[in-house]
N, C-alpha and C positions, 0 to 999 in steps of 0.2 A: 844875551850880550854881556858883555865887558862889564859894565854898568848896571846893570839887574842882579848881577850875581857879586857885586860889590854892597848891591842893597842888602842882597838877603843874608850879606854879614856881620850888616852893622845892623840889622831887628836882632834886637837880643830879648821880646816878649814874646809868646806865644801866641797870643789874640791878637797878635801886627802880624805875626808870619800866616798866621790863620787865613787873616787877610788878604794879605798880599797874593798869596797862594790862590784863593778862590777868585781874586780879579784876573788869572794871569789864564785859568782853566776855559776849556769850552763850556760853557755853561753856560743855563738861558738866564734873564734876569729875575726870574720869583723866584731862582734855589738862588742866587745869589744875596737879591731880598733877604732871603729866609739865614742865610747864615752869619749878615749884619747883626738880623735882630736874635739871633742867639747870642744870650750874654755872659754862660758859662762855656769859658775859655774850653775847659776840657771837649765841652759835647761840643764845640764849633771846629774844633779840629778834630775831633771824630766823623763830622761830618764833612769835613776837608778832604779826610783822608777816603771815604767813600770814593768820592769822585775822581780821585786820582787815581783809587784801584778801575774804578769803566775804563779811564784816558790811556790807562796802561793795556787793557786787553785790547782795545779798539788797537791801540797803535800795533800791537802784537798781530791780531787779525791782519791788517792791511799790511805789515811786510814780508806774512808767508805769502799776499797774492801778489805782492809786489816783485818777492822771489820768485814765483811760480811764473809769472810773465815775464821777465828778463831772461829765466833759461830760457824758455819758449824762443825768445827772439835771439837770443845766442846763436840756439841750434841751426833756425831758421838762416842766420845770418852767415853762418859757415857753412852751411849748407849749400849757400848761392855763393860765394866765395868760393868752393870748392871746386862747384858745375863750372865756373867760369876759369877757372886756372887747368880743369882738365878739358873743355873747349881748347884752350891756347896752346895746351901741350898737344893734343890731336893736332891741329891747323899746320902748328909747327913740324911734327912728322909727319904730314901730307895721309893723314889715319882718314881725317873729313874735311866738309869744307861749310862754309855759312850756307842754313837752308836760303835764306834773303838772296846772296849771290848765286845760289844755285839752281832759285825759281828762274830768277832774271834771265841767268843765263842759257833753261832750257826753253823759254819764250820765245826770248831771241833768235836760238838755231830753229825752231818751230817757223816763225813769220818768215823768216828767212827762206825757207824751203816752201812757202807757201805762194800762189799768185795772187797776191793783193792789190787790188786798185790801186793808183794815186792816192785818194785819198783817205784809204783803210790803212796804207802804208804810215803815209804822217800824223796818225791820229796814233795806233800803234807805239811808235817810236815816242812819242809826246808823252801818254801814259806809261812806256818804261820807265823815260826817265824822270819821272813824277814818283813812279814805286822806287827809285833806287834811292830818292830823298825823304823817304819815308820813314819812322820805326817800325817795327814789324807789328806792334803793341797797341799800334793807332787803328781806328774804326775805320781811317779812308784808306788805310793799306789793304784790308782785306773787302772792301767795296773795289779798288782799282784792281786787285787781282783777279777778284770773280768777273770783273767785265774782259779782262784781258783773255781770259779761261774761256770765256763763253765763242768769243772770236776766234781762237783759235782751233775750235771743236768745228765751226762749218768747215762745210764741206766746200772750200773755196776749187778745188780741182775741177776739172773739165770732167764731166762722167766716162764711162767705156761708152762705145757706140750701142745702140739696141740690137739685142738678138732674141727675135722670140718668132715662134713658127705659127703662121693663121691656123693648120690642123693642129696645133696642141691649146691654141687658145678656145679652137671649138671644141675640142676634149673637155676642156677644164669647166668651162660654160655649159655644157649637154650633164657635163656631174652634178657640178652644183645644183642646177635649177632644171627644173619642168618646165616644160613649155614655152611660154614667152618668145615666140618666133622668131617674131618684130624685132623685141628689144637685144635679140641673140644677133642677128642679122645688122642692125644700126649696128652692134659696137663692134661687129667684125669688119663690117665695111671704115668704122673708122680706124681699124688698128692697119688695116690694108692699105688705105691713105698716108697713114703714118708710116708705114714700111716701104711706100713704094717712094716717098716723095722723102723721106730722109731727112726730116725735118727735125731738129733737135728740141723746138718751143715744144711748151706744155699746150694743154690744152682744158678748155671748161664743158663738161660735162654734170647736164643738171636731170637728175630721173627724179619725176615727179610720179606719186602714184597714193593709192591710199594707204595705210598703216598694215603691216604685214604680209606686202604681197615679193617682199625679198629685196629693197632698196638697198639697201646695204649693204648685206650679202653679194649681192652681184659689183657694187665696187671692190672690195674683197675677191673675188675674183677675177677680177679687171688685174688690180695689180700683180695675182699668180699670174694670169697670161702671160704678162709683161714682162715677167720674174724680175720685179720691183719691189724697193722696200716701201710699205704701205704705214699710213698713220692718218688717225681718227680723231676728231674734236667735234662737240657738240656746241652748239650757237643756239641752240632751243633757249628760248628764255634771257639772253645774254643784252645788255644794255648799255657798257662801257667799252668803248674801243681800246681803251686800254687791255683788255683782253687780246685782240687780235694786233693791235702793235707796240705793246709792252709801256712801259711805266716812264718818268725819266729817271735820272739816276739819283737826283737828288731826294727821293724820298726811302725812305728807312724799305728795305726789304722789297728795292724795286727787281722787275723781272723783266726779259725779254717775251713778245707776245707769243700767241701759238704757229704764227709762224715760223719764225726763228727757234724756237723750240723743237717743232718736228724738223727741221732739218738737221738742228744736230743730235736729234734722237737717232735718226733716222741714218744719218753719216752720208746721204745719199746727196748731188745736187739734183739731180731727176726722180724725184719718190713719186709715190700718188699718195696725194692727201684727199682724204674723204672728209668734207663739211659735211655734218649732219645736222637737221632740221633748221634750214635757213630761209622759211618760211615763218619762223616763229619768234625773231628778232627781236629787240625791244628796240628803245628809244628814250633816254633819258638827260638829268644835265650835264652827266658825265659824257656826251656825247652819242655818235649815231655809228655802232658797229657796221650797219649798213652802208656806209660813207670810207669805211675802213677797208672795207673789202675791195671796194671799186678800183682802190691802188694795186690791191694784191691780183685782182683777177683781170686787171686791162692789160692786154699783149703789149699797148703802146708803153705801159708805165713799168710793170714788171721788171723791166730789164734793170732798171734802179731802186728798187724800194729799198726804203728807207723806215726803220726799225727805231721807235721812239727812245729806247732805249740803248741801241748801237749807236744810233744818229750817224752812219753809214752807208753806202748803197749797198746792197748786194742783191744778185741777180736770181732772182726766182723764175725764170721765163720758162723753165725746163720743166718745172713741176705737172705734172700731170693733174688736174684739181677735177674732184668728183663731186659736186653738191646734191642733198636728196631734201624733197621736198611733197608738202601734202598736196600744198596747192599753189599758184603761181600768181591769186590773187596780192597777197600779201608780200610778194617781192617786188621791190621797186624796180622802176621800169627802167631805169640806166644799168642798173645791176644784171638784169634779166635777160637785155640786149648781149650781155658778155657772154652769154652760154649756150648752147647745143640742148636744146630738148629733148630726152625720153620719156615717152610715157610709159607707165607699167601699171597695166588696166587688173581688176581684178580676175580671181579664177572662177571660171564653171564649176558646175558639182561633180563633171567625171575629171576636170584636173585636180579638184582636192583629193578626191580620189585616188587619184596616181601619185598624188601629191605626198598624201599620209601614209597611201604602203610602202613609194620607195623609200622617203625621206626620215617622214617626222613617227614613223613608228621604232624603223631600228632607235634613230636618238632619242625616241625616251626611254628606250629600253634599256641603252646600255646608260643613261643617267641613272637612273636606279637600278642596275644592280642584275638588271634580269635579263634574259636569254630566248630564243625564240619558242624553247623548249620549253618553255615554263608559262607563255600566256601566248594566246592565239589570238587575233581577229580577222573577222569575214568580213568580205567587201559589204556586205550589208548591213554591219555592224556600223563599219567604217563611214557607210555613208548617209546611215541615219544620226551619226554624231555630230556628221558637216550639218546636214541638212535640220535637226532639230534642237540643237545645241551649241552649234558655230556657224551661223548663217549672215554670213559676212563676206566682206571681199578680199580679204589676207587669209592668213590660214593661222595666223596667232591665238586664234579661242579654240582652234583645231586642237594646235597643240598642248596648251593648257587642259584643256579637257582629257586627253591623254594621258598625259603625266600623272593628273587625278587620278583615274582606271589602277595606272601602273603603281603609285602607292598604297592605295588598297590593296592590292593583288599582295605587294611586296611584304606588307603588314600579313594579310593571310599565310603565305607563304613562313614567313616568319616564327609566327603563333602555332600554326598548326605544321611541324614539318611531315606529317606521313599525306598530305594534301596530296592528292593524285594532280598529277600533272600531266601534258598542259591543263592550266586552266583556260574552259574556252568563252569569251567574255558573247552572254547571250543577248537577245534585244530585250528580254524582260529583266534583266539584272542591270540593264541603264541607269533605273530609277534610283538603283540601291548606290550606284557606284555617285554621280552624277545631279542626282536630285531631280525635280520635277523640269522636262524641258523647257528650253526660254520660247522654243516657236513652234506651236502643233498646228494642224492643220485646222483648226477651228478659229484662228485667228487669223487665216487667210484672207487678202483683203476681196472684199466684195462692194460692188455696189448697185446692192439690191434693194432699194428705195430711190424715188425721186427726190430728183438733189444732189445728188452723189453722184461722182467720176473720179477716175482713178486714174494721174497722172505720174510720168517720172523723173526725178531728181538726180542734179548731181551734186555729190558735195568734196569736203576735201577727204574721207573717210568713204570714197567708193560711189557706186549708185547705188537711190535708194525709190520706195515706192511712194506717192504720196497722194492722200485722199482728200478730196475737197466734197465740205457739205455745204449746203445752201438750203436756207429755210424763208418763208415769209409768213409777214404778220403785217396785220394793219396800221396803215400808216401814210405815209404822202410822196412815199418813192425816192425814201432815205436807204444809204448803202450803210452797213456796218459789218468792221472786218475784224475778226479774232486771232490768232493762231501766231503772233510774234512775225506778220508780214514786216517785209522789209521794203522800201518804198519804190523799188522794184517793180516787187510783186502788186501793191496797191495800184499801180497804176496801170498791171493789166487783169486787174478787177474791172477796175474804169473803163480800161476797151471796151471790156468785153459785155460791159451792163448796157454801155453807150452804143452799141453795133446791134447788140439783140431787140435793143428800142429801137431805136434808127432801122430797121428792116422786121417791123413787127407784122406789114401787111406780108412780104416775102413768108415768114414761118409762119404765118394763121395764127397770129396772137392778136387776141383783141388790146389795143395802145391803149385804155383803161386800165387795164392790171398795173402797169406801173405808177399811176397815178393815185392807187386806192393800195398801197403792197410797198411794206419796205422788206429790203432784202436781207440776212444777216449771212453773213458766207464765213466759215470757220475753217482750219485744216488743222487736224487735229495733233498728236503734239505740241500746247502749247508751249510749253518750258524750253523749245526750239526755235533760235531764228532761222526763217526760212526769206530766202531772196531769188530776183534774176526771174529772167521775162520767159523762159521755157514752160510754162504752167498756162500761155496764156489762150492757147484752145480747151485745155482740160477748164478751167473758169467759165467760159464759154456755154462747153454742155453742160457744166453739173447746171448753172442760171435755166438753159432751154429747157434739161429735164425737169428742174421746178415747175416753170412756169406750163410748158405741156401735160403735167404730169406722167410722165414716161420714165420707165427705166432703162436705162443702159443695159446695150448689149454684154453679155456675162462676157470673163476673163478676157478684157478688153482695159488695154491702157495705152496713153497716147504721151504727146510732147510736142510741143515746137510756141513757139509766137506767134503771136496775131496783134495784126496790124488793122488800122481804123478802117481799111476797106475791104477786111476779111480776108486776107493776106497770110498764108501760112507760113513762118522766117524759120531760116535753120536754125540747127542749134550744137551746140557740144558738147561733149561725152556721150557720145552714141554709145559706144561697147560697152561704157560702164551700167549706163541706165538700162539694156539691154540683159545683162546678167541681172540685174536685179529684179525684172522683171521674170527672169527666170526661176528664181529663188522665191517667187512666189508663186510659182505655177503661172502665171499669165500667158495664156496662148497666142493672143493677138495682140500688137503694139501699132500703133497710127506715128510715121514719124514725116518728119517735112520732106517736100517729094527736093530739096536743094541737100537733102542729106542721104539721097540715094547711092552717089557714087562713094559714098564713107560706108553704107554698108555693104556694098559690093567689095569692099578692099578686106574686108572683116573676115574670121578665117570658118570655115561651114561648120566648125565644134558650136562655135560662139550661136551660129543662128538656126543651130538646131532647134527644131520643133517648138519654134516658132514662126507665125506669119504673118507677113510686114504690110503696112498697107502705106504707100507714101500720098501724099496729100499737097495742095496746091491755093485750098479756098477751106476756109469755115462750113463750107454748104458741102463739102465731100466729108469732113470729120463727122459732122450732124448723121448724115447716109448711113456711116459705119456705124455712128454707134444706136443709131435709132432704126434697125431696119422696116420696121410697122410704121414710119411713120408719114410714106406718101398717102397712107390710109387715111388717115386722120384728118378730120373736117375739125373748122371751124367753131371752136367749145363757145355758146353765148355766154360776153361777161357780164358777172352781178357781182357788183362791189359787197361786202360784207354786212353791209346795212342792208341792199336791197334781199340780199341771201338770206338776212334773219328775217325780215317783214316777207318773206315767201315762207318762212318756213313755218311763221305766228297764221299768216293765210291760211295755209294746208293744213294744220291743224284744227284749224276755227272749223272750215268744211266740214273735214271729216267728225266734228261732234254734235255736229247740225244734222249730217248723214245718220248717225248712230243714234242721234233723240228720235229724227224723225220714222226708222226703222222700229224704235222700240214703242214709239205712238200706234204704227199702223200694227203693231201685234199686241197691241193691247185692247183695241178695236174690236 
């Protein structure tokens, strides 16, 4: 200032300028200190002058960055100055025009040309003029544009009317898939309904079946029949409804659900959408996806759903909707009501058969690479790969198994090019390709011990076979049960302990056994829950052949419930449980005589070389599987005490016998 520099003309000493100078510097207070108590004048302005030289490079330093940042912002700032004067010169020769009024205004003729609701209209028109108040720079401009974008992509049009021909839809269905009669026949007769009656609503179609036997696939085909655009979403595992009706808008990076989604994937108002695995739902606090569906899949509501994130109606009623599922346990029962059932039962060993030559052998061949020319299989290659390495009700471990083969081979081929070819894949090079198999015939189930009966299962993963053992031990005619029963099953344990007591003079069982005899009844896979009242004749015999000591008639397996007065109930999944029963070699199956006219409907592949025996009472099941057993008299009971003190008896005799023989020869 004015005044500082008026001081420093009237210090006319050098230890006052010295001074003054080191009060005026940045400087911390000990160099300051330090150059008070220096008292030679000279060395205090030597060290005056120190510090002036740092103050001087500092300040040097900080005005080249000083300089280096202001061109920066120079440039920058002419830069936007420039973009903006040659925007205005453009605008003004009609060169371009503002992207902001150009979005707006292709929106505009867009809705315009569009048939929007009432109230899709005023919501529309509301969010333009909210974007045209907007800066383009703001985060709600490009949130109002994406929702304006999203609406404008459905498919608000009327579709074309449906043209599709029932003979090219049985074409396309006899390509894709093998066999499956039934399920070829339901969806023709539905698409013949739908053609004849001219119905523009969609429809719910639910194929339940076990994993790999083509659920999906044949949706997939459904929509070529149709010559429809088709879209896929999976719900396996899914527990936020926000999933299938989108977000709202006010959270950061919301979305429309998967319904609105496939529609404007799709550009379609009439697609087929394929729900896959909606058996497998969750449920959480985010709400119950299953709850979300019941708007999209109810014909009454359809016609307006409403889209969390549209908060809109628009009309899905057209859609075609395919759901696939394992089992129908797990779909709630408002939900279940909206749909049309197929079942899709698993395959025979001669349809995998046909299955893997026509289908799943070309497709792995040409996935890797290779030619017919170059690796061979024989049907009895083929069909000891089903049968000892893929013994299942899909054909999914079929094909994996293959693929394996076809790798190795592709590796050989590879390594060794003068390989003679084809290579032909033999039964003894299984081992090498494939490893040791998972099902030989030595684990065939048998029940060839008392105790033991061999019943069938159904589960969500096909039929399956299922062995019940029962042992006893001493005790007061206590039940104990192993195996992961499910409470089901316990309590046709209970019949079935409770009917063979209660009718102990009928079988010739002395009513002591139970009173000196606990019973432990196990099924073995424990690591498996097993449930459901079909198991409750097979309980039954395996207890009678305990308690008789009898063994069950060989390759004999049965099914149905039993009721407290020996009552044999139907049951379901006949086909399935019947294949699986095949897949074990089982010859004969016992099934309730209420479930005879379901195996009558069943097609004669399915009940080849097997023989059915239908059933009405507990005392015909017993017949079948005990045929010795009108023989059999009346076993006297000895409780376990009295059986040891008989057995300490005969003992004692016979060494009374053996002294007394060895007295009269020594006589």
């Amino acid at each position: 200032s004015e005044e500082m520099r008026l001081n420093m003309v009237n210090i006319d000493h050098p230890g006052k300028l010295a001074d003054f100078i080191a009060s005026i510097l940045n400087v911390d207070r000990a160099e300051q200190q330090d150059i008070l108590e220096t008292l030679v004048v000279r060395s205090r302005i030597e060290k005056v002058l120190v510090f002036i030289k740092n103050e001087q490079n500092i300040a040097q330093v900080q005005a080249k960055i000083q300089a280096r940042v202001n061109k920066k912002l120079e440039k920058n700032q002419r830069d936007y100055f420039l973009r903006e004067e040659l925007k205005s010169i453009q605008q003004e020769l009609g060169l371009t025009t503002n992207p902001k009024v150009e979005l707006i205004e292709r929106l505009r003729k867009k809705f315009k040309s569009l048939p929007l609701n009432e109230e899709a209209r005023e919501t529309v028109d509301r969010e333009l003029s909210r974007l045209e108040m907007m800066e383009s720079a703001s985060p709600e401009y490009s949130i109002t544009r994406t929702y304006l974008e999203i609406i404008s992509d459905l498919p608000w049009k009327d579709p074309k009317p449906e043209n599709f021909s029932i003979e090219s839809a049985r074409r396309i269905l006899e390509k894709d898939h093998y066999g499956m009669k039934d399920v070829k026949d339901r969806i023709l007769e539905f698409l013949a309904v739908r053609k004849k009656k001219r119905d523009t609503k969609g429809s719910i179609i639910c194929l339940v079946g076990p994993p790999g036997v083509g659920k999906t696939s044949v949706g997939v085909s459904i929509a070529r029949a149709l010559k429809k655009e088709y879209f896929r979403f999976s719900v396996g595992g899914m527990n936020d409804e926000s999933e299938i009706k989108g977000h709202r808008r006010t959270y950061i990076g919301a979305m429309p659900g998967k319904i609105v989604q496939g529609l404007r994937i799709t550009k379609s108002k009439n697609p087929v959408f394929l729900i896959d695995e909606i058996d497998k739902m969750g449920i959480s606090y985010q709400g119950d996806p299953a709850s979300a569906l019941l708007e999209v899949l109810d014909p009454e509501q359809n016609t307006a759903f409403r889209d969390t994130y549209l908060d809109i109606p628009f009309d899905v009623s057209q859609v075609l909707f395919i759901v696939t599922a394992n089992t129908l346990e797990t779909i709630p029962r408002p939900l279940l009501d909206r749909m049309e059932v197929i079942r899709l039962s698993g395959y025979t060993s001669d349809e995998k058969l046909a299955i893997g030559r026509k289908y799943l052998v070309p497709k792995s061949l040409e996935k890797h690479g290779l030619s017919k020319k170059e690796i061979r299989y024989s049907s009895a290659i083929l069909r000891k790969i089903a049968d000892e390495y893929a013994r299942e009700a899909g054909v999914r471990n079929f094909e994996k198994s293959l693929d394996r083969i076809n790798r190795k081979v592709a590796l050989k081929l590879v390594e060794h090019p003068d390989l003679a070819t084809p290579v032909v894949i033999r039964e003894e090079q299984l081992t090498e390709y494939l490893g040791q198999p998972v099902f030989v015939e030595d684990e065939i189930l048998k029940a060839d011990k008392p105790g033991m009966a061999i019943g069938l299962a159904w589960t969500s993963m096909g039929g399956d076979t299922l062995v019940i053992e029962a042992q006893n031990t001493p005790g007061k005619g206590e039940v104990k049960l192993t195996g992961q029963l499910g409470d089901v099953m316990q309590e046709s344990v209970s019949i079935a302990h409770t009917y063979v007591k209660a009718h102990a003079d009928r079988f010739r069982i002395d009513p002591r056994w139970f009173d000196h005899n606990n019973v432990h009844l196990h099924v073995p896979e424990g690591a498996t829950p097993k449930d459901g009242p079909s198991a409750g004749i097979t309980m039954t015999v395996a207890l009678y052949s305990l308690i008789t000591d009898q063994v069950m008639a060989p390759n004999l397996a049965m099914t149905g419930e039993l009721t407290l007065k020996g009552k044999v109930m139907p049951i379901g999944g006949l086909k399935e449980k019947i294949l699986a029963a095949k897949r074990n070699r089982i010859k004969e199956i016992i099934i309730p005589q209420f479930n005879k006219r379901d195996l009558d409907e069943l097609d004669d592949e399915v009940k080849k070389g097997v023989t059915f025996h239908s059933v009405g009472t507990i005392e015909e099941v017993l017949r079948l599987a005990f045929p010795a057993d009108a023989k059999r008299k009346l076993k006297p009971f000895r409780s376990f005490e009295e059986a040891s003190s008989a057995k300490g008896e005969e003992v004692v005799s016979i060494a009374e016998a053996v002294a007394k023989a060895v007295k009269e020869a020594l006589a």
